[in-house]
C-alpha positions as CSV (number, residue, x, y, z in Angstrom):
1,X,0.0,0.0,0.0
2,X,1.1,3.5,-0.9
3,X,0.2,6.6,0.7
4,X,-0.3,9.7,-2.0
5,X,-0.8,13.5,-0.5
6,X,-3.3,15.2,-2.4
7,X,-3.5,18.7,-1.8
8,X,-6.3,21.0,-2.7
9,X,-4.9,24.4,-4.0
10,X,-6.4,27.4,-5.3
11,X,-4.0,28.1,-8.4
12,X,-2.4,24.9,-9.2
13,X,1.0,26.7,-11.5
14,X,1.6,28.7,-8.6
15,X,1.4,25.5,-5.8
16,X,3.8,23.6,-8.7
17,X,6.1,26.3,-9.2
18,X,6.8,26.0,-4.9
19,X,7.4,22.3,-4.9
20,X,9.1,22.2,-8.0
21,X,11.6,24.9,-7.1
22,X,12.5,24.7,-3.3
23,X,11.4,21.0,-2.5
24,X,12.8,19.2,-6.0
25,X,9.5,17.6,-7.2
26,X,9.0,17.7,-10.9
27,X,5.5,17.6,-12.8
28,X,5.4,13.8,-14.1
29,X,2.3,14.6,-16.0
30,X,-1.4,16.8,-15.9
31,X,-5.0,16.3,-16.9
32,X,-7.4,18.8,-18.1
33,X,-7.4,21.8,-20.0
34,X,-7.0,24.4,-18.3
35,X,-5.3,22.2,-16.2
36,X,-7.2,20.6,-12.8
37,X,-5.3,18.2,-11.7
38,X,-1.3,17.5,-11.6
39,X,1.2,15.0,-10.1
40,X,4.3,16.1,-8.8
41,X,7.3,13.3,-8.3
42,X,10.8,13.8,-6.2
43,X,12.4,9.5,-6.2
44,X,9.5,7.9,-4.9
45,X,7.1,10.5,-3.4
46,X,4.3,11.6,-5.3
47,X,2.3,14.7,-4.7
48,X,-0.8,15.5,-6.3
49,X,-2.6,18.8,-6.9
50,X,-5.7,19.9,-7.6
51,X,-8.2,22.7,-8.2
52,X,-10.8,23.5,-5.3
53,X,-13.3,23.4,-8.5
54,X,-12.3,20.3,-10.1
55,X,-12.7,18.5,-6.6
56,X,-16.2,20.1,-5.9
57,X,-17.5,19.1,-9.3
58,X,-15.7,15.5,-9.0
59,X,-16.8,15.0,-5.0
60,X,-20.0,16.9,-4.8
61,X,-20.0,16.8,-0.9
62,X,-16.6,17.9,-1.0
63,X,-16.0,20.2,2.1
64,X,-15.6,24.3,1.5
65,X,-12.6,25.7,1.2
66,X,-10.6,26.2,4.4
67,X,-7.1,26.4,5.4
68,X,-5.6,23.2,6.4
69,X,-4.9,22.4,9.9
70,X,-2.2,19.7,8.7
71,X,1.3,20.1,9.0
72,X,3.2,17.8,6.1
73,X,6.9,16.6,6.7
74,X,9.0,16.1,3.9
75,X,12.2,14.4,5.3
76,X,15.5,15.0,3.5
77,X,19.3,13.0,3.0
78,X,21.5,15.6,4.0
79,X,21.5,18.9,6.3
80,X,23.0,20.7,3.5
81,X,19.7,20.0,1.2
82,X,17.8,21.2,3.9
83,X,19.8,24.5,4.6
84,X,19.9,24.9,0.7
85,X,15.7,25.2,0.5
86,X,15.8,27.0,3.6
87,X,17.8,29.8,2.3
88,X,16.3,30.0,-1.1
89,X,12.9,30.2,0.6
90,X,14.4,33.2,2.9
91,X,15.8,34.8,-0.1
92,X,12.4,34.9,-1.9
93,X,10.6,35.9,1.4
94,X,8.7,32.8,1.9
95,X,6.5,32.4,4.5
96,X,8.6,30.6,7.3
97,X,6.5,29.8,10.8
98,X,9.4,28.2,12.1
99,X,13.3,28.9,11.7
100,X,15.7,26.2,11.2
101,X,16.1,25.0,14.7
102,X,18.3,21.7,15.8
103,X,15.5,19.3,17.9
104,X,16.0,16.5,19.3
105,X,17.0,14.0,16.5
106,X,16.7,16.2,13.5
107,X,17.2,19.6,12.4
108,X,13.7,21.3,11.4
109,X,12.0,24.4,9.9
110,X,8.4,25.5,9.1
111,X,7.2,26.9,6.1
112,X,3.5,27.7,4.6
113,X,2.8,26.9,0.9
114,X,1.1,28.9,-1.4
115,X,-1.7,27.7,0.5
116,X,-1.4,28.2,3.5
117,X,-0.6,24.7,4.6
118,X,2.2,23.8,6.8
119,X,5.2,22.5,5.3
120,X,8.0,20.8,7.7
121,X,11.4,20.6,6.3
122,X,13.8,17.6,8.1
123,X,16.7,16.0,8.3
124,X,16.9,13.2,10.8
125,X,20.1,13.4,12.7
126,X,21.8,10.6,15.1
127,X,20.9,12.5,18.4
């Protein structure tokens, strides 16, 4: 069994265009014109996006619109890959809730994406 993400976004090229540049997904393929629905690969995670509109019309008793109270954790190989986004998102003035902080096992920062949702950035450390 496989777990997919499957976020709900209100402009899907703006949502792609922040996990393709700071978290290293790239767009394996969309559907629909204008385009609805996209999924986004980094190795073997896979994101997918898509329109509040296209899930109302495909879910009819699909919820309203809210920001999400989720936090997602994308997990990383090396400290410097996590410094790397880090900066870039500083640099662009990102919205970052938390600053890159060394916790207990891992080193750790908070971002929101374009949607508000709450994007943890790790890197699991030895202690």
């Amino acid at each position: 069994m496989d777990i997919v993400v499957e976020l709900v976004v209100k402009d899907i090229f703006k949502s792609s265009q922040f996990y393709t540049k700071y978290l290293g997904f790239k767009i394996e393929f969309t559907e629909n014109e204008p385009v609805s629905w996209m999924q986004l690969k980094n190795k073997d995670v896979i994101l997918m996006l898509v329109t509040y509109d296209y899930a109302k019309e495909d879910i009819p008793k699909f919820r309203d619109f809210s920001l999400s109270p989720n936090l997602y954790k994308f997990r990383y190989d090396t400290l410097e890959k996590v410094k790397e986004i880090y900066k870039d998102l500083k640099k662009d003035n990102k919205n970052i809730f938390l600053n890159l902080r060394k916790s207990n096992f891992r080193y750790e920062f908070g971002v929101y994406d374009e949607d508000g949702n709450m994007i943890l950035i790790t890197k699991v450390t030895e202690s």
